[in-house]
C-alpha positions as CSV (number, residue, x, y, z in Angstrom):
1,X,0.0,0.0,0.0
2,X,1.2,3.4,-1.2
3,X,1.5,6.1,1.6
4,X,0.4,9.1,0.4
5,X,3.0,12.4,-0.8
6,X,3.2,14.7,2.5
7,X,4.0,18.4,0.7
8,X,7.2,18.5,3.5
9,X,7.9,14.8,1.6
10,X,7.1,16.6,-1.8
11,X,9.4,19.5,-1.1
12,X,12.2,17.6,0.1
13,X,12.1,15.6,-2.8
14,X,12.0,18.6,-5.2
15,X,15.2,20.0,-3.4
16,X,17.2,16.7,-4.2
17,X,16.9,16.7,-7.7
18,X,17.2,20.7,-8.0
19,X,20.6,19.4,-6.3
20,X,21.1,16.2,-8.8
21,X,19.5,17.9,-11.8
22,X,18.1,14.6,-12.6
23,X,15.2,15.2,-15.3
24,X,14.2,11.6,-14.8
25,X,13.0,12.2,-11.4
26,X,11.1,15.7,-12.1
27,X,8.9,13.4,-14.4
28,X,7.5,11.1,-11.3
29,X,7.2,14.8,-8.8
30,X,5.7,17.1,-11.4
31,X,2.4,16.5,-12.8
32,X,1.8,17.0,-16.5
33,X,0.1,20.3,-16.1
34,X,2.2,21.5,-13.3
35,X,2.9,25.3,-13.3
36,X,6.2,27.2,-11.6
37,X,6.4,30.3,-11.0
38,X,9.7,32.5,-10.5
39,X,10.1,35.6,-8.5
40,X,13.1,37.7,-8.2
41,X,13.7,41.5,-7.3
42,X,13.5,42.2,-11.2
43,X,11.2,39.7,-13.0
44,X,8.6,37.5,-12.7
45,X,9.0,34.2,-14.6
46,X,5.6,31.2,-15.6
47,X,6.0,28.2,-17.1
48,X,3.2,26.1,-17.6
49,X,4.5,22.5,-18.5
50,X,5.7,19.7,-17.1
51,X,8.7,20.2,-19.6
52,X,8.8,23.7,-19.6
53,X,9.0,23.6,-15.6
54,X,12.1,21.3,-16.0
55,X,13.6,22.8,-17.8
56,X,13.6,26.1,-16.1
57,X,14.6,24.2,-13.0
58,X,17.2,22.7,-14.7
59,X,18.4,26.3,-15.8
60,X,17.9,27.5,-12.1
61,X,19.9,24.5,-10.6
62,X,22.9,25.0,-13.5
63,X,23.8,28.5,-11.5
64,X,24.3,26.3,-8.2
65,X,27.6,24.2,-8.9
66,X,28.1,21.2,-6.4
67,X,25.7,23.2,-4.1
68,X,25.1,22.2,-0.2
69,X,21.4,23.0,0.4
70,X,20.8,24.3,4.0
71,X,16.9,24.4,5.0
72,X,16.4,26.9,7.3
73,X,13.0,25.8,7.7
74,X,9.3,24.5,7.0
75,X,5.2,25.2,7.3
76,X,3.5,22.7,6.4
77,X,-0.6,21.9,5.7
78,X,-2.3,18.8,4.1
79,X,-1.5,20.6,0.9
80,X,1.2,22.8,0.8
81,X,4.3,23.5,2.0
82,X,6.4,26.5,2.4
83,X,10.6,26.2,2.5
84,X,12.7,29.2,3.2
85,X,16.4,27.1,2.3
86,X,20.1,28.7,1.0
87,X,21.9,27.5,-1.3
88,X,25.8,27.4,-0.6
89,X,28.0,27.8,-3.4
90,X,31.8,28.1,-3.5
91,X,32.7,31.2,-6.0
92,X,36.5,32.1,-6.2
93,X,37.4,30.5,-3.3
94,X,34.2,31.4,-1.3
95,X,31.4,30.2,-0.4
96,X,28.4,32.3,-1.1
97,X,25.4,31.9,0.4
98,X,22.0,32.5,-1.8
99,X,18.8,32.7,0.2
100,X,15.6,31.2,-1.1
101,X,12.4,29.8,-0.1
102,X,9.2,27.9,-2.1
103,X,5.7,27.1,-2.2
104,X,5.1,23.6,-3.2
105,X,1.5,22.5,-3.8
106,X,0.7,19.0,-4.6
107,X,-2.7,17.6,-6.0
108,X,-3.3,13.5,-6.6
109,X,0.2,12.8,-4.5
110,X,2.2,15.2,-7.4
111,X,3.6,19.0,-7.5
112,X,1.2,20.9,-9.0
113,X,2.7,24.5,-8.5
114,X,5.8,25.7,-7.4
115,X,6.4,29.1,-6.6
116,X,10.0,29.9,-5.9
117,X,11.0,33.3,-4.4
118,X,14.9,34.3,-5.2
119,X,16.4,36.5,-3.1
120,X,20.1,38.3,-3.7
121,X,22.9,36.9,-2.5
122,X,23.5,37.2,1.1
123,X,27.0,37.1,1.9
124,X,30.4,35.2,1.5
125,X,33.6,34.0,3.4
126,X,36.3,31.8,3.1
127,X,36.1,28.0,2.8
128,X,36.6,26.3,6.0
C-alpha cells in the first residue's frame, strides 16, 4: 500500500533533484500540467508544462555548482508546504550563500505549482 506524498515529503524531494539535476526524477514529482512560477527583485517568470517547468529548474539548478542546500525551515498543511532554504556555493574560493524559499503544492500525491522566491545573494567567506 502506497503512503500518500506529505507536501514536507514533496518538497524535500523537489530540493534533491534541483541538487542532482536529474530530469528523470522531475517526471515522477511534477504533474503534466504542473505550473512554476519565479520571482526575483527584477522579474517574474511562468511556465506552464511539465517540460517547460524542467527545464527552467534545470536552468535554475545550472547556477548552483556542487551546491550544499541548508533548509532553514518548514510550514506545512495537508496541501502545501512552504521552504525558506540557502543555497551554498563556493565562488572564487568562497562560499556564497543564496537565500531562497518555495511554495510547493501537490494535488493527486504530485507538484502541481511551485512558486520559488529568489532573493540576492546574502554574503560570502572563506572555505573552512
Amino acid at each position: 500500500m502506497d503512503v500518500p506524498l506529505s507536501p514536507i515529503k514533496a518538497s524535500r524531494r523537489l530540493l534533491a533533484v534541483l541538487a542532482s539535476r536529474s530530469t528523470t526524477e522531475f517526471e515522477t514529482v511534477l504533474r503534466s500540467d504542473a505550473l512554476l512560477q519565479i520571482y526575483s527583485e527584477e522579474s517574474r517568470q511562468t511556465f506552464l508544462s511539465r517540460r517547460e517547468v524542467c527545464q527552467a529548474l534545470l536552468v535554475e539548478a545550472a547556477a548552483w555548482p556542487e551546491p550544499t542546500i541548508n533548509v532553514q525551515g518548514w510550514d506545512a498543511d495537508a496541501e502545501s508546504a512552504t521552504v525558506a532554504f540557502q543555497i551554498w556555493v563556493k565562488e572564487n574560493g568562497l562560499i556564497t550563500q543564496h537565500d531562497h524559499s518555495l511554495i510547493v503544492t501537490l494535488r493527486d500525491d504530485q507538484i502541481e505549482k511551485i512558486t520559488l522566491y529568489r532573493n540576492q545573494k546574502a554574503g560570502c567567506g572563506p572555505i573552512a
